[in-house]
N, C-alpha and C positions, 0 to 999 in steps of 0.2 A: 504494500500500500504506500510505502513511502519514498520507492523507487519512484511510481506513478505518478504521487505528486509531485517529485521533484522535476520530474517530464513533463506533467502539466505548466508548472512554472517557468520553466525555460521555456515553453511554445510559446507561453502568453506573453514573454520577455520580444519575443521576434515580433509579434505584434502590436507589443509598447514599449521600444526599450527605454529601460533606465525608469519604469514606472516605480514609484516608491513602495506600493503598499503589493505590487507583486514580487518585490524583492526581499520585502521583510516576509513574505507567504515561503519563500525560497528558503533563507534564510532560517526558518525556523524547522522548513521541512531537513535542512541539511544539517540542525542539531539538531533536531530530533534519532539523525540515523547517526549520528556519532561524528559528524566531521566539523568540527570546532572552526577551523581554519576557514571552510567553506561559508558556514553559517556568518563566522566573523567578514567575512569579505560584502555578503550579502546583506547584512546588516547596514555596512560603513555604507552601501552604493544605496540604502534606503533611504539614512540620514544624509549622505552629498542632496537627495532629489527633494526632500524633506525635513530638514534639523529638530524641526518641534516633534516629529512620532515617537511619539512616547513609549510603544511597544518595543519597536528597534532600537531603541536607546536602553532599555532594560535588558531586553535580550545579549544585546551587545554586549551588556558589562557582566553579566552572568556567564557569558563564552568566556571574558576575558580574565573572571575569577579564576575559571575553569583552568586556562593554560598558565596560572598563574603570575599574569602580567597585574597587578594590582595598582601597581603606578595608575597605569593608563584607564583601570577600571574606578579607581577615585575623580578622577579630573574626569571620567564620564560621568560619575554619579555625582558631582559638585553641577555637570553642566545640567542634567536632568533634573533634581533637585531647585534648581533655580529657575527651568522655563516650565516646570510643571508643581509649583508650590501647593496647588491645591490639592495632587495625587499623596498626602503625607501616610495614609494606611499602608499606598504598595511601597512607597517610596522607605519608611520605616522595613517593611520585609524585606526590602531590597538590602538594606543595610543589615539587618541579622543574616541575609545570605552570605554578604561578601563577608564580612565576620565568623558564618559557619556555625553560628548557633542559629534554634530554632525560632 
């Protein structure tokens, strides 16, 4: 199912490319099946088309926990934090993620 979508998302790429919310659709199908790197690249090309999606911007720094870049997952969660102040419940779990408690 997740090979599919990720072929889904690439078709729809050919017929919009650099669409923001089919690349965060990509992006997530590509950590979901395990490839951090992929997911992280599809992410960045959501926020370039987009900066304020809030989805890709969390996702993003959840990938970036993941391969242990933490620098670069703070100064995303400083930038998220600041253009979506009123998301504070996810933005709060966000932070006990990147932290690793629950």
């Amino acid at each position: 199912a997740l090979n599919e979508a990720i072929k889904q998302q690439r078709a729809a790429l050919i017929l919009t490319p650099n669409a923001p919310r089919v690349l965060l659709n990509l992006g997530a199908a590509l950590k979901d099946k395990g490839d951090v790197d992929g997911a992280i690249a599809g992410f960045r090309q959501a926020l370039d088309g987009e900066p304020g999606l809030f989805e890709a911007r969390y996702n993003l720094i959840l990938c970036l926990v993941q391969k242990g870049d933490v620098g670069e997952a703070g100064r995303a969660f400083a930038d998220l934090a600041r253009r979506h102040p009123e998301r504070g419940e996810q933005l709060a779990a966000l932070r006990r993620a990147m932290a690793g408690t629950p």
